[in-house]
Structure formats: structure tokens, C-alpha cells
PyMOL Python script that loads the backbone (N, CA, C, O; Angstrom):
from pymol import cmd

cmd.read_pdbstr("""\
ATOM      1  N   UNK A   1      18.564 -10.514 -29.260  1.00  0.00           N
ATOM      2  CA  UNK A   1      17.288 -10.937 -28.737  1.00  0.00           C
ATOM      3  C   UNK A   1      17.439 -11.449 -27.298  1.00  0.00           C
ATOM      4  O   UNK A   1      16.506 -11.413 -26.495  1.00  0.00           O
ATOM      5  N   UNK A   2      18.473 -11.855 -27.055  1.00  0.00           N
ATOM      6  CA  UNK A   2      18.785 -13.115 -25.709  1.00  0.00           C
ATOM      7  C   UNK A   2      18.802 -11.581 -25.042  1.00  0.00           C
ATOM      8  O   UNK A   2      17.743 -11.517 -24.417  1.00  0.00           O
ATOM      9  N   UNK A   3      19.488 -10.370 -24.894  1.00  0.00           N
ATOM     10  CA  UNK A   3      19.985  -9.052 -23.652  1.00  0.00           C
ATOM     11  C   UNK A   3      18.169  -8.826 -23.817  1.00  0.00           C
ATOM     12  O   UNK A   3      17.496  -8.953 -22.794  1.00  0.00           O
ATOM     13  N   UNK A   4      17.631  -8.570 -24.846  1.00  0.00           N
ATOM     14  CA  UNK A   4      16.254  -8.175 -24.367  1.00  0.00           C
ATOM     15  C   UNK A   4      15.308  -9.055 -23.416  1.00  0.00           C
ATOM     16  O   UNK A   4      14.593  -8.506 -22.579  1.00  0.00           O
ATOM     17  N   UNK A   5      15.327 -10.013 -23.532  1.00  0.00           N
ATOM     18  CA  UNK A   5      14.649 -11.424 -23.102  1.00  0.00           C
ATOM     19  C   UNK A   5      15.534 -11.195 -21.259  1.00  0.00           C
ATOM     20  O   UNK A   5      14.865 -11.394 -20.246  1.00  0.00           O
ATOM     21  N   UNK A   6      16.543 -10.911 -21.204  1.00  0.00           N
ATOM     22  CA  UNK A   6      17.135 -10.905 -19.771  1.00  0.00           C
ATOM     23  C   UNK A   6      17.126  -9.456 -19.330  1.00  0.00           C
ATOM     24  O   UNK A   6      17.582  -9.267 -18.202  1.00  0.00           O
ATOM     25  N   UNK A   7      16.630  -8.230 -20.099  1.00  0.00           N
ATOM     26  CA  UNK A   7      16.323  -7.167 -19.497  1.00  0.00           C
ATOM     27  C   UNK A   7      14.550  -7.193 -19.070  1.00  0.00           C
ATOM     28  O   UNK A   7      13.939  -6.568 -18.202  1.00  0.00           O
ATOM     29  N   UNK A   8      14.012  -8.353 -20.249  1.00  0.00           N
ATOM     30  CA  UNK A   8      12.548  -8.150 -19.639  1.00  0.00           C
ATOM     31  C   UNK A   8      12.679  -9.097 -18.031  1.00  0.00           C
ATOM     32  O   UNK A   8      12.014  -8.942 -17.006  1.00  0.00           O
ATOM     33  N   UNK A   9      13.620  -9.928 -18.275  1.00  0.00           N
ATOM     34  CA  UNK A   9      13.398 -10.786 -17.151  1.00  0.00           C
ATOM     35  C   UNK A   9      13.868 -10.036 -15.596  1.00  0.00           C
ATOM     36  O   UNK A   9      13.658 -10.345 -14.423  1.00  0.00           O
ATOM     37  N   UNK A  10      14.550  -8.990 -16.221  1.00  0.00           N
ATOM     38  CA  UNK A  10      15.409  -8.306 -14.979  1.00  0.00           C
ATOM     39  C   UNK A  10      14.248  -7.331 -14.043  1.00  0.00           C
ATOM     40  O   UNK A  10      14.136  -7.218 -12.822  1.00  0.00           O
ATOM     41  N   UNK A  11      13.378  -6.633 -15.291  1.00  0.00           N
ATOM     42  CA  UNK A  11      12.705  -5.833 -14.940  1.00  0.00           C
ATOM     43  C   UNK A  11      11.541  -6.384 -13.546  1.00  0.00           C
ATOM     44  O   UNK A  11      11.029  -5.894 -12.539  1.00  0.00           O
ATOM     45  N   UNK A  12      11.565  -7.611 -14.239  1.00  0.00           N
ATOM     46  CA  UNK A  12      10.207  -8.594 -14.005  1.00  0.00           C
ATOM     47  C   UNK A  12      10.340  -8.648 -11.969  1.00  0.00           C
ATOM     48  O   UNK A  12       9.611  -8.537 -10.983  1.00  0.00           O
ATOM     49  N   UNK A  13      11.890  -8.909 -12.354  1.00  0.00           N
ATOM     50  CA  UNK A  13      11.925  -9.699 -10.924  1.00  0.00           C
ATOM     51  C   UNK A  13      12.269  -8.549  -9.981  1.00  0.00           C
ATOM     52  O   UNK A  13      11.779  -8.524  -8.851  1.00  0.00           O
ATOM     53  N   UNK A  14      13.270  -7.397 -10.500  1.00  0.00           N
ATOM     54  CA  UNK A  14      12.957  -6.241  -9.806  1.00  0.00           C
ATOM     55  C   UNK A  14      12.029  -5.531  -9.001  1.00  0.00           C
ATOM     56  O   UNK A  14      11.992  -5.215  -7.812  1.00  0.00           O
ATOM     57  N   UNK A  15      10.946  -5.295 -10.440  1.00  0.00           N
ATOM     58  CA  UNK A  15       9.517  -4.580 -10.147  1.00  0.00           C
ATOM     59  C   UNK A  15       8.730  -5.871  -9.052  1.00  0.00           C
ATOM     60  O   UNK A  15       8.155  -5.400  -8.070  1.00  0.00           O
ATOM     61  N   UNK A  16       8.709  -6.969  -9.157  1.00  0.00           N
ATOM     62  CA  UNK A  16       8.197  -7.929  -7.777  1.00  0.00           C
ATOM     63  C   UNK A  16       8.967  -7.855  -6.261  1.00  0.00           C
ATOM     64  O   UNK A  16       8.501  -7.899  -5.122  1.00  0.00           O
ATOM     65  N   UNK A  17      10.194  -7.740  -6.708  1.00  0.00           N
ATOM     66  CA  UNK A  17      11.027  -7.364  -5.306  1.00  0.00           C
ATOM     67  C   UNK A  17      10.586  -6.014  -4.437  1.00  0.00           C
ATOM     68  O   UNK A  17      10.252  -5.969  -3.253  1.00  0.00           O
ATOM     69  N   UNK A  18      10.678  -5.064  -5.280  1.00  0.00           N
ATOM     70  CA  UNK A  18      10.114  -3.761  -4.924  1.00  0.00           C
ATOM     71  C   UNK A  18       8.776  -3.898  -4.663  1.00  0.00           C
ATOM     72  O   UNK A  18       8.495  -3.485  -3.538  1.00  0.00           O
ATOM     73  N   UNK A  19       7.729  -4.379  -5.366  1.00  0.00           N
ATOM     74  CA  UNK A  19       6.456  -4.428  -4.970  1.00  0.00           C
ATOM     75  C   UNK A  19       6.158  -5.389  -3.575  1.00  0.00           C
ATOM     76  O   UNK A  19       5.225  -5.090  -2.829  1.00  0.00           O
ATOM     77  N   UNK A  20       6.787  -6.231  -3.376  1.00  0.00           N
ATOM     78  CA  UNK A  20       6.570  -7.024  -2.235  1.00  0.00           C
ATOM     79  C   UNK A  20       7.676  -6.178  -1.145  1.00  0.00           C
ATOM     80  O   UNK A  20       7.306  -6.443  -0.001  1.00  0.00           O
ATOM     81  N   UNK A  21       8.406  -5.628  -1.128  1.00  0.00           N
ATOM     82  CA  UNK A  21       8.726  -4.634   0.082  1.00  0.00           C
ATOM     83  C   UNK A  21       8.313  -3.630  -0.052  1.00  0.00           C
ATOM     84  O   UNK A  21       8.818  -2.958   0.846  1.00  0.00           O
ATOM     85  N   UNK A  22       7.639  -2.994  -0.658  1.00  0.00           N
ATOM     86  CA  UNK A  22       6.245  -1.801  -0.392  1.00  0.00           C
ATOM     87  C   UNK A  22       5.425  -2.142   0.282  1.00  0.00           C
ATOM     88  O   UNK A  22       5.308  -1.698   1.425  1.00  0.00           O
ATOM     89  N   UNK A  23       4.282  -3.403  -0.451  1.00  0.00           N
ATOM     90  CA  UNK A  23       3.011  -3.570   0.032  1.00  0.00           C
ATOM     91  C   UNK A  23       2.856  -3.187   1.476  1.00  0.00           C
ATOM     92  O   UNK A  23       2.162  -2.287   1.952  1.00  0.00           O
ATOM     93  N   UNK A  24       3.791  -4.215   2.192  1.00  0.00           N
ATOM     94  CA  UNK A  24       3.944  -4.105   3.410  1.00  0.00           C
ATOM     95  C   UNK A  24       3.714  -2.676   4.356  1.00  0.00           C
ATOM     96  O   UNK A  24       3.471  -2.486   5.547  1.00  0.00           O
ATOM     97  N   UNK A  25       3.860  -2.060   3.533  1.00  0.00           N
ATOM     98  CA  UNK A  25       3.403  -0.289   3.573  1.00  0.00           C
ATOM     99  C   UNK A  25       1.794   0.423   3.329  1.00  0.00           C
ATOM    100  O   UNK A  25       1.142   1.384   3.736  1.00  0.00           O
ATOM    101  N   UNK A  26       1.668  -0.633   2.472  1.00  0.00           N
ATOM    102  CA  UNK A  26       0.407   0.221   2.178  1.00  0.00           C
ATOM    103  C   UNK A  26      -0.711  -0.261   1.972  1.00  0.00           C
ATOM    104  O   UNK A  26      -0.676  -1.350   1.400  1.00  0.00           O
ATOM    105  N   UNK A  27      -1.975   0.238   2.286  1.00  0.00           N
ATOM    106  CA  UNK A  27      -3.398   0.279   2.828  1.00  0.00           C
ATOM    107  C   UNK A  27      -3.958  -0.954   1.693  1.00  0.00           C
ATOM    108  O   UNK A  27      -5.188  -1.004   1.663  1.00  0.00           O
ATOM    109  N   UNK A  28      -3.496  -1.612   1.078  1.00  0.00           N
ATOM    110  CA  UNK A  28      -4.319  -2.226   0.114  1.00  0.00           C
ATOM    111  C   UNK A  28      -4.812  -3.466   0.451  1.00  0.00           C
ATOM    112  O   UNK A  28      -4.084  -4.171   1.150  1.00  0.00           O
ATOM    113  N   UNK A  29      -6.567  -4.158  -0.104  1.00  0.00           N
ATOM    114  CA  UNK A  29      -7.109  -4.821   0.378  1.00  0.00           C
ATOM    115  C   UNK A  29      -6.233  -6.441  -0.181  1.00  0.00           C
ATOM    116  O   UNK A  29      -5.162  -6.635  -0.757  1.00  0.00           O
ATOM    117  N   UNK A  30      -7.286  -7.339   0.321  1.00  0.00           N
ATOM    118  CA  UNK A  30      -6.915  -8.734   0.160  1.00  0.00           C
ATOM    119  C   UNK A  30      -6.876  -9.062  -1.120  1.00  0.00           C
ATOM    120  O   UNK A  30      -7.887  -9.008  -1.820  1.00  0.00           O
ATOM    121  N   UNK A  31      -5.627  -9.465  -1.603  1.00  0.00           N
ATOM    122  CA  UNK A  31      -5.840  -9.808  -2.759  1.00  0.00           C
ATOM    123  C   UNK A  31      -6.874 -11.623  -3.579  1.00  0.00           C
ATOM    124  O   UNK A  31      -7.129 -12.761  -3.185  1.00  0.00           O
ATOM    125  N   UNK A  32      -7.022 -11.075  -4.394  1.00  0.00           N
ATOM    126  CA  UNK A  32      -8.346 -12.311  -4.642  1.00  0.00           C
ATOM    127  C   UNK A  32      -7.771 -12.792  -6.158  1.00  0.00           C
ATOM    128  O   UNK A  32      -7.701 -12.097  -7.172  1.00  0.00           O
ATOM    129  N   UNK A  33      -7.255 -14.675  -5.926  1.00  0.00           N
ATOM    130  CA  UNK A  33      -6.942 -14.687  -6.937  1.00  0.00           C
ATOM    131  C   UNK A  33      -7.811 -14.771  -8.731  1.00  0.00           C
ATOM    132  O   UNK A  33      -9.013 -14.918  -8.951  1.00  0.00           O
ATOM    133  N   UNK A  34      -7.009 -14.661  -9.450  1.00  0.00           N
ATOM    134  CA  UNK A  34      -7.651 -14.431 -10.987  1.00  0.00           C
ATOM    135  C   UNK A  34      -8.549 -13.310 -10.882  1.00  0.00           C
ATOM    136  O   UNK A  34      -9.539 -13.465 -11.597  1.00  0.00           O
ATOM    137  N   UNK A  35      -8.534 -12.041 -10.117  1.00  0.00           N
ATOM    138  CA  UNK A  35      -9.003 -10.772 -10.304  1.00  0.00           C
ATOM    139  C   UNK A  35      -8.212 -10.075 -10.321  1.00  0.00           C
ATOM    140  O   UNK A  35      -7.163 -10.231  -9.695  1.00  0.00           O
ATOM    141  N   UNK A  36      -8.611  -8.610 -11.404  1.00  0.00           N
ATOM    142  CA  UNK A  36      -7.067  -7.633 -11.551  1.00  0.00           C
ATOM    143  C   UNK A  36      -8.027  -7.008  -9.822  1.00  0.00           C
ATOM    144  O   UNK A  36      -9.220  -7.161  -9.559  1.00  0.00           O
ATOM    145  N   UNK A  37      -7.019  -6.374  -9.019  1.00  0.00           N
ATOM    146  CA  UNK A  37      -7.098  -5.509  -8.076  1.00  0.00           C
ATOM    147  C   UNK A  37      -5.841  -4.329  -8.201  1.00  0.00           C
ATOM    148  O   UNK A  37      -4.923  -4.415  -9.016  1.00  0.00           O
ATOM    149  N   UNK A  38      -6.014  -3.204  -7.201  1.00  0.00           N
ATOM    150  CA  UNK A  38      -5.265  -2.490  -6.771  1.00  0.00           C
ATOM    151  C   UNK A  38      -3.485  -2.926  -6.801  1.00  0.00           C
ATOM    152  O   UNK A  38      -2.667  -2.298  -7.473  1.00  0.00           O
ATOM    153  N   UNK A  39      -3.158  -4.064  -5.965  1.00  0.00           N
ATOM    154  CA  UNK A  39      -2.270  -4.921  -6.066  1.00  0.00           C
ATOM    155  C   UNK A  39      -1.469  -5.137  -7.461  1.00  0.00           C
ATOM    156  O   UNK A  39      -0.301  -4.812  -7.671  1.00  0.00           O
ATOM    157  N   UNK A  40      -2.322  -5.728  -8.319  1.00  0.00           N
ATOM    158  CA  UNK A  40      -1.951  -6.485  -9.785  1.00  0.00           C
ATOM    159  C   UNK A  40      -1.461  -5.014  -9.821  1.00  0.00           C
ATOM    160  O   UNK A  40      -0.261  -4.865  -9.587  1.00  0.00           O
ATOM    161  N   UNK A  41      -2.278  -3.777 -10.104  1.00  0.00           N
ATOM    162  CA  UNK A  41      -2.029  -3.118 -10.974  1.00  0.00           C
ATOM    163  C   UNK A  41      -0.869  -2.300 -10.302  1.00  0.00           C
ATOM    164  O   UNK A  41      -0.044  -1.921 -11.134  1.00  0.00           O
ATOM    165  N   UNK A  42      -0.655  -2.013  -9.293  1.00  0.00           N
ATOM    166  CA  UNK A  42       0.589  -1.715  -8.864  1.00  0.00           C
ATOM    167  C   UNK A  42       1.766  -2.418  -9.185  1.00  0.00           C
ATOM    168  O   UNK A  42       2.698  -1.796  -9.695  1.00  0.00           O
ATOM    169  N   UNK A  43       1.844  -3.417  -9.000  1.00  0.00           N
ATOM    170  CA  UNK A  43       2.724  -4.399  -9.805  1.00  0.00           C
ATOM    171  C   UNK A  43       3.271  -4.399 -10.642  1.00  0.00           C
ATOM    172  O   UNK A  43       4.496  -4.285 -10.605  1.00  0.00           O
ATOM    173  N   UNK A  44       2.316  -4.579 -12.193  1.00  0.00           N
ATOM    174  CA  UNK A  44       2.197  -4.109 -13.654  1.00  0.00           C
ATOM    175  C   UNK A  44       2.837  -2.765 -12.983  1.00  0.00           C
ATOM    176  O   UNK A  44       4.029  -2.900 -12.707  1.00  0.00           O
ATOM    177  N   UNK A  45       2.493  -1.992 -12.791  1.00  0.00           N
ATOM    178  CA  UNK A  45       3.619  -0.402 -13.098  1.00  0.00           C
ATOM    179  C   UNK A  45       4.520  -0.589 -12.527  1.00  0.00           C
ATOM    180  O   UNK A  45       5.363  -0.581 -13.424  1.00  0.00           O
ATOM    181  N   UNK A  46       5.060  -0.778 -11.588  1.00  0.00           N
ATOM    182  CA  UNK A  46       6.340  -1.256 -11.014  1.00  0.00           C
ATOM    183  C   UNK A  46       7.629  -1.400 -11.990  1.00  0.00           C
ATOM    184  O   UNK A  46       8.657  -0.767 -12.234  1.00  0.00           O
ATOM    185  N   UNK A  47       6.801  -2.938 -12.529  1.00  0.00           N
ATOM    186  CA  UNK A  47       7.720  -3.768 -13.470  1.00  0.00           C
ATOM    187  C   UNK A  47       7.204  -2.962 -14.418  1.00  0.00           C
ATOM    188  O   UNK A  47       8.230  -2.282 -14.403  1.00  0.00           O
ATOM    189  N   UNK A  48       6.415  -2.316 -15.385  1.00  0.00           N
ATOM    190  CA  UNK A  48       6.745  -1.269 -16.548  1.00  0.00           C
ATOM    191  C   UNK A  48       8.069  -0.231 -16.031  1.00  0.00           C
ATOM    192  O   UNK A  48       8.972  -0.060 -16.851  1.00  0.00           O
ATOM    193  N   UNK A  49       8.162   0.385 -14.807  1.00  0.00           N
ATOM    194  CA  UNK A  49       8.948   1.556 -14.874  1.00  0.00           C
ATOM    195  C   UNK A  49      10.072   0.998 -14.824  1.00  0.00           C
ATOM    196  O   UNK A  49      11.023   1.746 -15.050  1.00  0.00           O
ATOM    197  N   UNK A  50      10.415  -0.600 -14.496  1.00  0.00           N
ATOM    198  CA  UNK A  50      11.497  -1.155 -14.187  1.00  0.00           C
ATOM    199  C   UNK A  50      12.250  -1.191 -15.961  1.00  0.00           C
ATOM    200  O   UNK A  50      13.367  -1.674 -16.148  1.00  0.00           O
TER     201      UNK A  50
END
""", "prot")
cmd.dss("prot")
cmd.show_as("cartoon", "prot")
cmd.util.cbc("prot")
cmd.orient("prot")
């Protein structure tokens, strides 16, 4: 249980690393907090493919 719990955690921080040196790339608006946007959901897939 503990390798799954540190592969979700691996994924987590990966898929945010990668997503925050993309953004910087690409056309997407302001993010607004406690709304899903463009952003969130890029994110969420990120860290899924991670």
C-alpha cells in the first residue's frame, strides 16, 4: 500500500512540475480560483498520464 501511496504521490508532483513548465507556453486564460478551467484540466491529465 505505502509504493502505491508514493507512486500516486510521485505522479502528483511530476504531472505539476511539467504542467507549470508548459503553461508558460501556452495561450491559456487567467486562472480563477475554485473554478475547473482549461488549466485544472490540463493538470488533471498531466498527473493521470504521469
Amino acid at each position: 500500500m505505502l509504493v502505491k501511496l508514493l507512486q500516486a504521490l510521485l505522479a502528483i508532483v511530476l504531472g505539476n512540475l511539467a504542467y507549470f513548465l508548459l503553461v508558460a507556453h501556452l495561450p491559456l486564460p487567467r486562472h480563477r480560483p475554485f473554478q475547473v478551467d482549461a488549466g485544472l484540466l490540463l493538470d488533471f491529465f498531466i498527473c493521470l498520464g504521469f
